[in-house]
C-alpha positions as CSV (number, residue, x, y, z in Angstrom):
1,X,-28.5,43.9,1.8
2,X,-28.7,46.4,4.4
3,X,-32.7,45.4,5.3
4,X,-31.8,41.6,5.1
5,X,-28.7,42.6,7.5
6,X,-30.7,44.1,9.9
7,X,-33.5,41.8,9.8
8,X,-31.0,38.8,11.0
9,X,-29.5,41.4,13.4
10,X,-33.1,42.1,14.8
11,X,-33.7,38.3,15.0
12,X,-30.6,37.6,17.2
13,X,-31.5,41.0,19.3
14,X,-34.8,39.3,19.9
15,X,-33.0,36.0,21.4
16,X,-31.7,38.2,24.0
17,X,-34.9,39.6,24.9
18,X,-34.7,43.3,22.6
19,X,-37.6,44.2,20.3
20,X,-35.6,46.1,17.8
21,X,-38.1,47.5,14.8
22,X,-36.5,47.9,10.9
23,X,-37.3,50.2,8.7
24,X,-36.9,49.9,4.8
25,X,-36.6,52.9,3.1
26,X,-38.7,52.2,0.0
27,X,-37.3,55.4,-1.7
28,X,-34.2,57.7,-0.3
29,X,-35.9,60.1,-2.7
30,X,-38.2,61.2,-1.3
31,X,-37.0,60.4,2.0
32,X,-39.2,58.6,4.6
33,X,-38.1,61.6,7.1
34,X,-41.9,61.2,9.2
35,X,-41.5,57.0,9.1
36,X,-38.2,57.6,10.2
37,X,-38.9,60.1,13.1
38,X,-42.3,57.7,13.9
39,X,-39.9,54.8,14.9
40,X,-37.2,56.6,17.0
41,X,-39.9,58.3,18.8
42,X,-41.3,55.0,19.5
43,X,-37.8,53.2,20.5
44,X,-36.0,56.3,21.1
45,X,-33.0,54.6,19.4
46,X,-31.1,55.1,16.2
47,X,-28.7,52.8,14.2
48,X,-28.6,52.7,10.9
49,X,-27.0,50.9,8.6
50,X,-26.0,51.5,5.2
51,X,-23.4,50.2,2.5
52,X,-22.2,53.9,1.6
53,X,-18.9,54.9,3.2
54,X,-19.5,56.4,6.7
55,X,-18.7,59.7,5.8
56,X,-20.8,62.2,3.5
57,X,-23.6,59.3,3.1
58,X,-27.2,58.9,3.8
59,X,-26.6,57.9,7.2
60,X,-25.6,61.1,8.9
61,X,-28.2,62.7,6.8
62,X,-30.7,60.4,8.3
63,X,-29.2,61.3,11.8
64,X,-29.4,64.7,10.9
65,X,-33.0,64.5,10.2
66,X,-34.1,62.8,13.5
67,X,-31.4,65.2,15.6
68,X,-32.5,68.4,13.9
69,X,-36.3,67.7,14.3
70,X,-36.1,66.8,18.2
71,X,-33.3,65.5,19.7
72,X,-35.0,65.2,23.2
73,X,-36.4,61.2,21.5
74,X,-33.2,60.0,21.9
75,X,-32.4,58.2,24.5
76,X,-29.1,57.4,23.9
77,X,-26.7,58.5,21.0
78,X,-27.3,57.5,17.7
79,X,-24.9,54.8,15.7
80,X,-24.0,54.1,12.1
81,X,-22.8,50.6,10.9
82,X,-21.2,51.9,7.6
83,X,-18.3,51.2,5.2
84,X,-15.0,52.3,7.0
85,X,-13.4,55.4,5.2
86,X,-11.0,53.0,3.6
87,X,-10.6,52.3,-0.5
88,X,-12.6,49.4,-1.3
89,X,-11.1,46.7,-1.3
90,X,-10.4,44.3,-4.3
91,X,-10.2,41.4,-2.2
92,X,-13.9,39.8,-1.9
93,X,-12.4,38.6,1.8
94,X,-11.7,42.5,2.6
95,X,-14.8,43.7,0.9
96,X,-17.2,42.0,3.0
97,X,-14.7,42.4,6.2
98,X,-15.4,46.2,5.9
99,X,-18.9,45.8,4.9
100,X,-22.0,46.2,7.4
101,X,-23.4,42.6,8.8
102,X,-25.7,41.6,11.3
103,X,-22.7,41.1,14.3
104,X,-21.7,45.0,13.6
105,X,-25.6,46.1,14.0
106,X,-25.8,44.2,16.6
107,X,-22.3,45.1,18.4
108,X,-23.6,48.9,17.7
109,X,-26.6,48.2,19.5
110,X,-24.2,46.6,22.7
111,X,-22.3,49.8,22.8
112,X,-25.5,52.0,22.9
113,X,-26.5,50.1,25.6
114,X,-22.7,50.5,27.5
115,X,-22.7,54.3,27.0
């Protein structure tokens, strides 16, 4: 859900004038690291999104690896849309209120732009 998310997230950034590019990561093992590096160095921005809870997941590994390898790309500071370190919930209502959407990639991509 995560590509399709950011796919409709990238399609309403493009109404108001933003290219944004989406990488899917095919595998997580092995990890795209180079595709990965590629695109910030190109946009020199970082979100990613991912289902996992926001700590101890993929996504700060991912920011790790683009951070650690050269951190001079970014030009602002990377962001994670990413389940809130909360139980899941049982409620389906709840459940999808904590999970990521296209309005919370695209509200992480209004407060890179603020900062």
């Amino acid at each position: 859900m995560g590509v399709h998310n950011a796919l409709k997230a990238a399609k309403k950034l493009e109404e108001q004038g933003v290219s944004a590019e989406v990488v899917d990561l095919v595998s997580l093992v092995p990890l795209g690291r180079e595709t990965i590096r590629a695109s910030v160095a190109k946009t020199g921005r970082l979100i990613v999104v991912d289902e996992d809870y926001m700590s101890c997941g993929l996504s700060g590994e991912i920011i790790a690896s683009v951070t650690e390898h050269d951190i001079s790309v970014l030009k602002a500071a990377p962001k994670r849309v990413a389940f809130p370190d909360v139980p899941i919930p049982f409620a389906r209502v709840m459940e999808q209120f904590c999970l990521p959407n296209p309005d919370k990639i695209v509200a992480a991509w209004d407060e890179m732009q603020a900062a």
